[in-house]
MARKEZA-29224 format. One line per 4 residues: their letters; for each residue x, y, z of N, C-alpha, C, O. Coordinates in nm, 2 decimals. Layout:
// MARKEZA-29224
A) X Y Z X Y Z X Y Z X Y Z | ... .
This chain:
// MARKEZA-29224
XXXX) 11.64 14.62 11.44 11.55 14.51 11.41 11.45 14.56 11.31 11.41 14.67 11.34 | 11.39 14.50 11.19 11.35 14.53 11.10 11.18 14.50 11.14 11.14 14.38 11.16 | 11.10 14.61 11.14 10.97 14.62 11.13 10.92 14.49 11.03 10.97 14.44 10.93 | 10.82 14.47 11.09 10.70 14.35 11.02 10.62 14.50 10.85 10.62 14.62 10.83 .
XXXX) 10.56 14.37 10.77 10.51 14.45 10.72 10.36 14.55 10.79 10.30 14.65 10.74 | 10.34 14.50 10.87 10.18 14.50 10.93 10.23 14.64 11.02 10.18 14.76 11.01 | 10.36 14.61 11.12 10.38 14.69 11.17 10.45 14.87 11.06 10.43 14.99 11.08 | 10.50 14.80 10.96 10.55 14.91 10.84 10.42 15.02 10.80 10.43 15.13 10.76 .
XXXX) 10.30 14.94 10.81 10.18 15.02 10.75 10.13 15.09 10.84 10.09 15.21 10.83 | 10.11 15.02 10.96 10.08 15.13 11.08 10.16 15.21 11.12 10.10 15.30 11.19 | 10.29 15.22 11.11 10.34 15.33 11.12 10.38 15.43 11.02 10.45 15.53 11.05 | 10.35 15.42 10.90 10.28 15.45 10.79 10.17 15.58 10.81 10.18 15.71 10.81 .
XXXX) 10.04 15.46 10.83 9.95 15.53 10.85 9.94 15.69 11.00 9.88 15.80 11.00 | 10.02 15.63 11.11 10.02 15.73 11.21 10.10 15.90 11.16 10.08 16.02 11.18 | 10.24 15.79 11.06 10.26 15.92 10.99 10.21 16.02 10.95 10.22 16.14 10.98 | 10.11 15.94 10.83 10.04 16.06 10.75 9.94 16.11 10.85 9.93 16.23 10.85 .
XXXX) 9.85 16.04 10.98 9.77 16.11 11.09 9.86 16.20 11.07 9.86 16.25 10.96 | 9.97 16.26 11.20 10.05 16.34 11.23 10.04 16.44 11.15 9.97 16.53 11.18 | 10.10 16.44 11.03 10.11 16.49 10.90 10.01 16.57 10.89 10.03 16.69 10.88 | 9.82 16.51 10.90 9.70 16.57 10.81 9.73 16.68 11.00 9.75 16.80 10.99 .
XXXX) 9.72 16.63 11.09 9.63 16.70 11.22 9.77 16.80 11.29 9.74 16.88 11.39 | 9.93 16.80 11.23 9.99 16.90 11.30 10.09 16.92 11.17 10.19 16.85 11.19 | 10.10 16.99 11.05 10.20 16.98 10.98 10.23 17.04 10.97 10.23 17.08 10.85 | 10.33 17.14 11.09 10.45 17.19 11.12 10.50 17.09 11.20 10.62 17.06 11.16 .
XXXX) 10.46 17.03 11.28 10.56 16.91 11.37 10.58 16.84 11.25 10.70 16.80 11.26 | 10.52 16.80 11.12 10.52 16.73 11.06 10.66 16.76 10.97 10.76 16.70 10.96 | 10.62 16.84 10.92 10.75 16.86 10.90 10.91 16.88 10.93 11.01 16.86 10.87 | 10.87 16.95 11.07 11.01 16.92 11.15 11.04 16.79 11.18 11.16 16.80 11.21 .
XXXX) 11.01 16.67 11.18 11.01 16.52 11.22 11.06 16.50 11.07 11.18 16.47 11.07 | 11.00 16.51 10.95 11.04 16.47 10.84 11.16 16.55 10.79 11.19 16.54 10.67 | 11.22 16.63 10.85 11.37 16.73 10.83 11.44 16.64 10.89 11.53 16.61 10.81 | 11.45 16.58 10.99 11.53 16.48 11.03 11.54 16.37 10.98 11.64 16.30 10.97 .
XXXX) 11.45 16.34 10.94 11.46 16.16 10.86 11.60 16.20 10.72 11.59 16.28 10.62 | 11.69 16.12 10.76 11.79 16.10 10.66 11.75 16.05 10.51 11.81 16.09 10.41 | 11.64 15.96 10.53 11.56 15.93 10.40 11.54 16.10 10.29 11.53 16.09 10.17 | 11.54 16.19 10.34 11.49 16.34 10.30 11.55 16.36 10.27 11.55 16.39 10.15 .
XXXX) 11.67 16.37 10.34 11.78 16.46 10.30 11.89 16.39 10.22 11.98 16.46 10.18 | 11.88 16.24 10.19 11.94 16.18 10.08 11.87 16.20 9.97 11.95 16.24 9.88 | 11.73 16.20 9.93 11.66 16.28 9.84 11.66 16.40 9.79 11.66 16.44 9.67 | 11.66 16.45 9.88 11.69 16.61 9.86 11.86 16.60 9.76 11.87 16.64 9.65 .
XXXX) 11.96 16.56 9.83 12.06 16.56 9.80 12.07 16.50 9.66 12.14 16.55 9.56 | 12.01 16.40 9.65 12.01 16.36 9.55 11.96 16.41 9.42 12.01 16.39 9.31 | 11.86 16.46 9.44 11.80 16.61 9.35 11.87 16.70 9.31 11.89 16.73 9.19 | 11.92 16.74 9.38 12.05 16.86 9.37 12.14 16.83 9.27 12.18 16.91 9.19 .
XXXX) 12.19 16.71 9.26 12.30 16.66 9.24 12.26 16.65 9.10 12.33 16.72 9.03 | 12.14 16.57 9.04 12.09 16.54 8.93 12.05 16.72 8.89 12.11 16.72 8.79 | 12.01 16.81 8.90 12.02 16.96 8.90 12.11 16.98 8.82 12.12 17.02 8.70 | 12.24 16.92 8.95 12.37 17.01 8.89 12.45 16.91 8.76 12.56 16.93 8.71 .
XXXX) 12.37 16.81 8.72 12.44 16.78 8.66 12.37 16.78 8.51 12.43 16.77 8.40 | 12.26 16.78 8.51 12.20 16.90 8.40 12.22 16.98 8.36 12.22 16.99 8.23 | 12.23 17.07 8.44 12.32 17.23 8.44 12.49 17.22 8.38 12.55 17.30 8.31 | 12.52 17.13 8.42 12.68 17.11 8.37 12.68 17.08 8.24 12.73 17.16 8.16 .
XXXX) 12.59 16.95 8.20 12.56 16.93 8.09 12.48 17.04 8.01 12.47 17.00 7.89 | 12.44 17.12 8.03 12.38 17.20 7.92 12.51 17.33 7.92 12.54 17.38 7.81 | 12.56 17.36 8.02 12.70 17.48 8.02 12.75 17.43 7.90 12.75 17.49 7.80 | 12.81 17.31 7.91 12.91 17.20 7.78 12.83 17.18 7.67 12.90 17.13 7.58 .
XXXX) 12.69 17.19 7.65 12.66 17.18 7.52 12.63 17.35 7.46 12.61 17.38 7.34 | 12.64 17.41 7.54 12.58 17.60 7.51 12.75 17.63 7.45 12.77 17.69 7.35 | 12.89 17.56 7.56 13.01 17.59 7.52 13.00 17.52 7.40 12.97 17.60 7.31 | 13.01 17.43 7.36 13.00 17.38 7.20 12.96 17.42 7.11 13.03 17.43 7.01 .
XXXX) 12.85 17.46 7.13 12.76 17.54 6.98 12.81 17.64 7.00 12.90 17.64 6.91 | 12.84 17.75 7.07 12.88 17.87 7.08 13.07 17.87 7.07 13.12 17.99 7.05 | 13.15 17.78 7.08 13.31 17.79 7.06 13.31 17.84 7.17 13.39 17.93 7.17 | 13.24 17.84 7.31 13.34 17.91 7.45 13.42 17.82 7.53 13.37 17.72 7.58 .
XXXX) 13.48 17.83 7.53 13.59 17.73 7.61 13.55 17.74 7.76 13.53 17.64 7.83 | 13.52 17.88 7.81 13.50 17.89 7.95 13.38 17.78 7.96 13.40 17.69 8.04 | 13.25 17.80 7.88 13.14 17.77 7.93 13.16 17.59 7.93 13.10 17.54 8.03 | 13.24 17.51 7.84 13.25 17.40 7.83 13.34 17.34 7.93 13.36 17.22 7.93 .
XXXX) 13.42 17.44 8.01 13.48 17.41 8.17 13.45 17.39 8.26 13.48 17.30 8.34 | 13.34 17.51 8.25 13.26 17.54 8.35 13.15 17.45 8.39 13.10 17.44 8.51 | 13.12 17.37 8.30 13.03 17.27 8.23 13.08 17.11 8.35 13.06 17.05 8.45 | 13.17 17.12 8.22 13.26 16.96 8.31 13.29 16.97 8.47 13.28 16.88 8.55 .
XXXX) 13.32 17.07 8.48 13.33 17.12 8.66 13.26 17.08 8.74 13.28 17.00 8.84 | 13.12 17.16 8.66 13.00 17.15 8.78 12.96 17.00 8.75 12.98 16.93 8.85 | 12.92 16.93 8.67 12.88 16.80 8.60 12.99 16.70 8.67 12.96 16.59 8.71 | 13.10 16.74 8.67 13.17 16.64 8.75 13.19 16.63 8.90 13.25 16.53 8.94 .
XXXX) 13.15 16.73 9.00 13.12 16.82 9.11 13.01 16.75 9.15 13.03 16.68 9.25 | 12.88 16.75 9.10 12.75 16.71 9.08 12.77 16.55 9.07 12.66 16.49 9.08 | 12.85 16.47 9.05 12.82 16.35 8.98 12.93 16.30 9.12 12.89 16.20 9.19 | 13.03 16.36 9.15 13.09 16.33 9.28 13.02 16.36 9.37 13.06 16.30 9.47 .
XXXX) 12.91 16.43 9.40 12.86 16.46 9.53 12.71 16.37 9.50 12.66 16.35 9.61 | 12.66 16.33 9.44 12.59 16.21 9.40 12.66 16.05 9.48 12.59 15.99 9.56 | 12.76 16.04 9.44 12.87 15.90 9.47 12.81 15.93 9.63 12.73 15.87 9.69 | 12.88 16.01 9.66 12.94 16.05 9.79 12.81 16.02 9.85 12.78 15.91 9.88 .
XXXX) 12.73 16.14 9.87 12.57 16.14 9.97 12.53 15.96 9.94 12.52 15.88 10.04 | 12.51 15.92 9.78 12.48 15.77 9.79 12.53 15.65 9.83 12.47 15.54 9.84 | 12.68 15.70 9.87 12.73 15.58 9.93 12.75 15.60 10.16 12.79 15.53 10.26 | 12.70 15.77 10.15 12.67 15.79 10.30 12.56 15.72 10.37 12.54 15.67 10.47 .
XXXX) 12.45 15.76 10.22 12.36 15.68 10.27 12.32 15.51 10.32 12.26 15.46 10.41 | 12.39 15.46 10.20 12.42 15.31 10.21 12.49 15.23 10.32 12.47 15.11 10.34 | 12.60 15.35 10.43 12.65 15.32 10.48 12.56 15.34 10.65 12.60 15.29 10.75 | 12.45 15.43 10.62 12.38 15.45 10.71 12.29 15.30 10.74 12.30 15.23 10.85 .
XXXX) 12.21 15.27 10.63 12.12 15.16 10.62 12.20 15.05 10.63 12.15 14.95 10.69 | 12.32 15.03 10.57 12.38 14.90 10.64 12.45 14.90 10.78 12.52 14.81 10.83 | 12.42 15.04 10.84 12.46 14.98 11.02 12.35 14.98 11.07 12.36 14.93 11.17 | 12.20 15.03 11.05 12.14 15.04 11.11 12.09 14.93 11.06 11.96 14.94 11.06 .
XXXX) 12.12 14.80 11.01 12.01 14.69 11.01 12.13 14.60 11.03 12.09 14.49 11.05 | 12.27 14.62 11.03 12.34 14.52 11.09 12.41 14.55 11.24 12.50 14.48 11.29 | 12.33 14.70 11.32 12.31 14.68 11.47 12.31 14.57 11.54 12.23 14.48 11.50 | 12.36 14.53 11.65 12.36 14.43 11.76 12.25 14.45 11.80 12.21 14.57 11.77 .
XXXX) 12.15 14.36 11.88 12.05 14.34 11.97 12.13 14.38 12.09 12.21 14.29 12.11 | 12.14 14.46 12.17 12.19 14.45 12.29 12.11 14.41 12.43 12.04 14.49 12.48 | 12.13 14.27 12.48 12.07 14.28 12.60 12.15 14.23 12.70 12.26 14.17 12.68 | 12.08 14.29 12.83 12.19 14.25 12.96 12.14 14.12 13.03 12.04 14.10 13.10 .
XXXX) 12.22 14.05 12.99 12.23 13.90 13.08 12.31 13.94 13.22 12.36 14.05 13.25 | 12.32 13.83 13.29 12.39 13.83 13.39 12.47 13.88 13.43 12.53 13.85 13.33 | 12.54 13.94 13.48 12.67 14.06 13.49 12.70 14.13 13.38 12.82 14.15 13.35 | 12.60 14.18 13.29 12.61 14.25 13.19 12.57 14.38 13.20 12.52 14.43 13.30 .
XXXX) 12.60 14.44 13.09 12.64 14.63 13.17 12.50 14.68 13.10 12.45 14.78 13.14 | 12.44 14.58 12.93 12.31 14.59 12.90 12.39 14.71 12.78 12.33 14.81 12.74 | 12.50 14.68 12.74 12.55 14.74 12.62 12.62 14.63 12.52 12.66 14.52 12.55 | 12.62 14.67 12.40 12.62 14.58 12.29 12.79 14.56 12.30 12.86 14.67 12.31 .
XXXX) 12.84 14.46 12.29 12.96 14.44 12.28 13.06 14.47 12.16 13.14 14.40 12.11 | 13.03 14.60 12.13 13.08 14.66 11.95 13.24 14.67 11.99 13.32 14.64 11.91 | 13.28 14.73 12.15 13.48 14.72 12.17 13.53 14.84 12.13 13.65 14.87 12.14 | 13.36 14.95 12.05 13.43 15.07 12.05 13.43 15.16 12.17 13.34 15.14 12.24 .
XXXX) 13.53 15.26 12.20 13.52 15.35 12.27 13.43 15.50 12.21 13.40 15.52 12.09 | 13.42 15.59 12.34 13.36 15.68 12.33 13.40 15.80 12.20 13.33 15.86 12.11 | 13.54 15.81 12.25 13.59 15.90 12.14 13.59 15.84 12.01 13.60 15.92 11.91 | 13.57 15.71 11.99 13.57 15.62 11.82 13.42 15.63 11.79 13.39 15.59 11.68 .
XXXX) 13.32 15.69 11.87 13.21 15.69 11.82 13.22 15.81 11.79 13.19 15.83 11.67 | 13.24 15.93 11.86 13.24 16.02 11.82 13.28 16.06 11.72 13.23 16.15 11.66 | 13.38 15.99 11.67 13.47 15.98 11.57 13.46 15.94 11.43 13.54 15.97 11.34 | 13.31 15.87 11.40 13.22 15.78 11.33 13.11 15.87 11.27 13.02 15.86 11.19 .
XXXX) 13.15 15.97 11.36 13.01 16.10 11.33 12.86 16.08 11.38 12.76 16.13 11.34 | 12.88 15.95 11.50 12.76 15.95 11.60 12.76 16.08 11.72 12.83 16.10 11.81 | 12.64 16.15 11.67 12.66 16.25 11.77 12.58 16.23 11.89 12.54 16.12 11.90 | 12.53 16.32 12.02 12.59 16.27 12.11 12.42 16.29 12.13 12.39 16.23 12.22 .
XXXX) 12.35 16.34 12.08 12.18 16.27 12.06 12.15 16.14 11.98 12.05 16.05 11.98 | 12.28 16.16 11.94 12.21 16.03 11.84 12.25 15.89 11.96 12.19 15.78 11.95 | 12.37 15.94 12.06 12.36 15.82 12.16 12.27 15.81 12.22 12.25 15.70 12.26 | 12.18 15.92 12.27 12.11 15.95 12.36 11.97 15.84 12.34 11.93 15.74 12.40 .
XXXX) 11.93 15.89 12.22 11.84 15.78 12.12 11.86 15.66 12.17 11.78 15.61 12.24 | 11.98 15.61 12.11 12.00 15.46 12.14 11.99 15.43 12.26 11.94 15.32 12.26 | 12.02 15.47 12.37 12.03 15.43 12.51 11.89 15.45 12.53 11.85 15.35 12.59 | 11.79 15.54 12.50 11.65 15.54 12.50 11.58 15.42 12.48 11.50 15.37 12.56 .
XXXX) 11.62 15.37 12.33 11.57 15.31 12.22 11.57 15.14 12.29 11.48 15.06 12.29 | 11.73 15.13 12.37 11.76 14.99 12.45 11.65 15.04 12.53 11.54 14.99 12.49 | 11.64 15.10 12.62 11.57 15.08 12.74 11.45 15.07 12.70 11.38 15.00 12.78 | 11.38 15.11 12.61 11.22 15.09 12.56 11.18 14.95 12.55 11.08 14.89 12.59 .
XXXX) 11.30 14.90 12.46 11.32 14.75 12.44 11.35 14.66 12.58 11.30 14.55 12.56 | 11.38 14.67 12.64 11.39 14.59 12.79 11.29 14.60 12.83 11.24 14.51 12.89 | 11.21 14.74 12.82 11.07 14.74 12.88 10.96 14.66 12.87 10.89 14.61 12.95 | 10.97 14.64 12.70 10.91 14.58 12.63 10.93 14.42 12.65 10.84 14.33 12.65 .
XXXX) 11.03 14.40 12.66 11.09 14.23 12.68 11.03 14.19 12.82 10.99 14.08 12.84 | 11.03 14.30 12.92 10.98 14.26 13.03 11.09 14.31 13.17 11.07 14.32 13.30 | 11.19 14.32 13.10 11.33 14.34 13.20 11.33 14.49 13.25 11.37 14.57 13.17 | 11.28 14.52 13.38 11.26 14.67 13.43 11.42 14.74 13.49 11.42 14.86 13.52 .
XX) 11.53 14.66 13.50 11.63 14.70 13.51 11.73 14.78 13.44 11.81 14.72 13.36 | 11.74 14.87 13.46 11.79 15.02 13.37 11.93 15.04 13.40 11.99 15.14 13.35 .
């Protein structure tokens, strides 16, 4: 469920708190955020494909065949691993905002009716904190709704 803007700023602002008053926790919390490490990756990638492109123009002016290989390699390496990380990412942000609401109605088990099994999640490269989370995350949410049944 997608934060208000009001709610986006205050959690915002707690960040940078955290940030100014413990920034080693601070930064261990922001090593985890996927937002980082798609940046980061994406950095890299624009790096290497700089680097590729200058190997291919250094092979040109100079007649090296190696360096203008070496060139297209990495520049094409770099421009694939660019695709890749940007379309991991994309696929991250479109399940986490097209997530089910899971709540337990009446004879309900208080799990979202997705029909996958355990090993297909595992399988999806949800690891087994990251269920832990979610099962947290519901129950915070029931708390919140008012439903003390766990």
């Amino acid at each position: 469920m997608p934060l208000s803007e009001h709610e986006q700023r205050q959690l915002e602002q707690i960040e940078q708190a955290l940030y100014r008053e413990d920034p080693k926790f601070g930064r261990l919390v922001r090593s985890r955020d996927p937002r980082v490490h798609y940046k980061r990756k994406l950095a890299q990638a624009l790096i290497g494909v700089v680097v590729g492109a200058g190997l291919i123009a250094a092979g040109v002016v100079t007649h090296r065949v190696y360096l203008v290989a070496a060139g297209a390699a990495i520049l094409v390496l770099s421009l694939v691993w660019a695709v890749v990380s940007w379309r991991r990412h994309l696929a991250r942000v479109r399940s986490a905002r097209s997530k089910p609401k899971a709540r337990s109605g009446p004879g309900g088990s208080g799990r979202s009716g997705s029909g996958r099994s355990g090993s297909a999640q595992r399988r999806s490269g949800q690891t087994r904190r990251a269920r832990m989370m979610e099962r947290m995350e519901e129950r915070w949410r029931r708390r919140q709704e008012g439903d003390r049944r766990m």
